[in-house]
C-alpha positions as CSV (number, residue, x, y, z in Angstrom):
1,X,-8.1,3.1,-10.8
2,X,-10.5,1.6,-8.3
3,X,-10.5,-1.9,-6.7
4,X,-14.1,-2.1,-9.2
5,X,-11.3,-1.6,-12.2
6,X,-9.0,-3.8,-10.6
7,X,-11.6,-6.4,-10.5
8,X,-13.4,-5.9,-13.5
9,X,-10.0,-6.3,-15.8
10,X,-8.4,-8.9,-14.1
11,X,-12.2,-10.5,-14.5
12,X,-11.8,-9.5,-18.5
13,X,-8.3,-10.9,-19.0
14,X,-8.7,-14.1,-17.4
15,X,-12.3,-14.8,-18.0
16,X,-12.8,-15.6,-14.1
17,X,-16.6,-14.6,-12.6
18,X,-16.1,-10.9,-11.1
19,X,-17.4,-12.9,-7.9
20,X,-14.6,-15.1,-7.6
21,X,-12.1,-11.9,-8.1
22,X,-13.4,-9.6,-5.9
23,X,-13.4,-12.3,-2.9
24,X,-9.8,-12.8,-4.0
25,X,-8.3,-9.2,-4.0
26,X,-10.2,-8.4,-1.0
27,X,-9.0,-11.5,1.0
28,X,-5.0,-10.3,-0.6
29,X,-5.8,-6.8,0.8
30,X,-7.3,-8.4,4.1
31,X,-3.8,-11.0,4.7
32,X,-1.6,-7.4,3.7
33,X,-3.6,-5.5,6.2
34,X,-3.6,-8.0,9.5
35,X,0.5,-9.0,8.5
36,X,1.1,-5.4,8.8
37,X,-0.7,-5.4,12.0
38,X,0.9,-7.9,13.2
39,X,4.0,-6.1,13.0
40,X,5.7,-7.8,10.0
41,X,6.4,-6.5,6.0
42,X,5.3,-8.2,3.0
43,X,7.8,-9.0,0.1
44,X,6.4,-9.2,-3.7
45,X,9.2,-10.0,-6.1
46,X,9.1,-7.9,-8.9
47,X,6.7,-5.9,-7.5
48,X,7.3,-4.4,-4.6
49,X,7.3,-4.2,-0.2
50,X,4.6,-3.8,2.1
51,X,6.7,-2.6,5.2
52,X,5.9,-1.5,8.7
53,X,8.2,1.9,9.7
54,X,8.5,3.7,13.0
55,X,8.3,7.1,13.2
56,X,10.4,8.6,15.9
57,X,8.8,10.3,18.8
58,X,8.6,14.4,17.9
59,X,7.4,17.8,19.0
60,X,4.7,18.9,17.6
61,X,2.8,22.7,17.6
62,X,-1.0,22.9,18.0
63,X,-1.5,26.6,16.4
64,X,-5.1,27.2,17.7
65,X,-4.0,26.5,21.1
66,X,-0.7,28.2,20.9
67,X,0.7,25.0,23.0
68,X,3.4,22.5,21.7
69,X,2.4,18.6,22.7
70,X,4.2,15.2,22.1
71,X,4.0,13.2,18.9
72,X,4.8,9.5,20.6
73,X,7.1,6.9,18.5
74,X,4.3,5.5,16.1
75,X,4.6,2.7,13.5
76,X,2.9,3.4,9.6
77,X,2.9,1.1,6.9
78,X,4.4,2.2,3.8
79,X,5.3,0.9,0.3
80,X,8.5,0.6,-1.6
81,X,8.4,-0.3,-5.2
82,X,10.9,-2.7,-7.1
83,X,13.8,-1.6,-9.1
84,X,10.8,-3.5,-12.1
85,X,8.1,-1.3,-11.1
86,X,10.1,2.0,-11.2
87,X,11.9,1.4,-14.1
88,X,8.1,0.2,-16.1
89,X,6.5,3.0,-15.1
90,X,9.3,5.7,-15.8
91,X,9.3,4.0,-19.5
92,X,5.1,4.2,-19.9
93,X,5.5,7.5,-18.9
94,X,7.9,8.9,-20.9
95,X,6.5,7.5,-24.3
96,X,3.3,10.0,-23.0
């Protein structure tokens, strides 16, 4: 699914302009984005986390060069699902 689906059913199911929607969800995914930046996680109840992780400093092998370099400590954003979201989709999915 696309952010176009996204906004064209949320537009369909709440009779909302697709205008109005596509401002709205690209103003959620612009707060996510610069709070995550910003160095903090992002709670939805029932739904799920937005959360900032650091990844450790490693050793890392360039093949091409036959040389190993340094991976610094880094931080990537990742996304944890509820106990509501796992359990909904493991139930859609099994009555495929």
């Amino acid at each position: 699914m696309t952010k176009a689906d996204i906004v064209n059913e949320i537009s369909r199911s709440t009779g909302l302009e697709k205008a109005a929607v596509l401002a709205t969800v690209e103003k959620f995914m612009e707060v996510v984005k610069d709070s995550m930046a910003d160095g903090n996680n992002v709670y939805l109840r029932g739904f799920g986390s937005f959360v900032v992780k650091t990844r450790k400093e490693k050793t890392a092998r360039n093949i091409s060069k036959n040389e190993s370099i340094k991976i610094p400590e880094h931080k990537v954003p990742t996304f944890k699902p509820s106990r509501v979201f796992l359990e909904e989709v493991k139930v859609r999915s099994e009555k495929k």
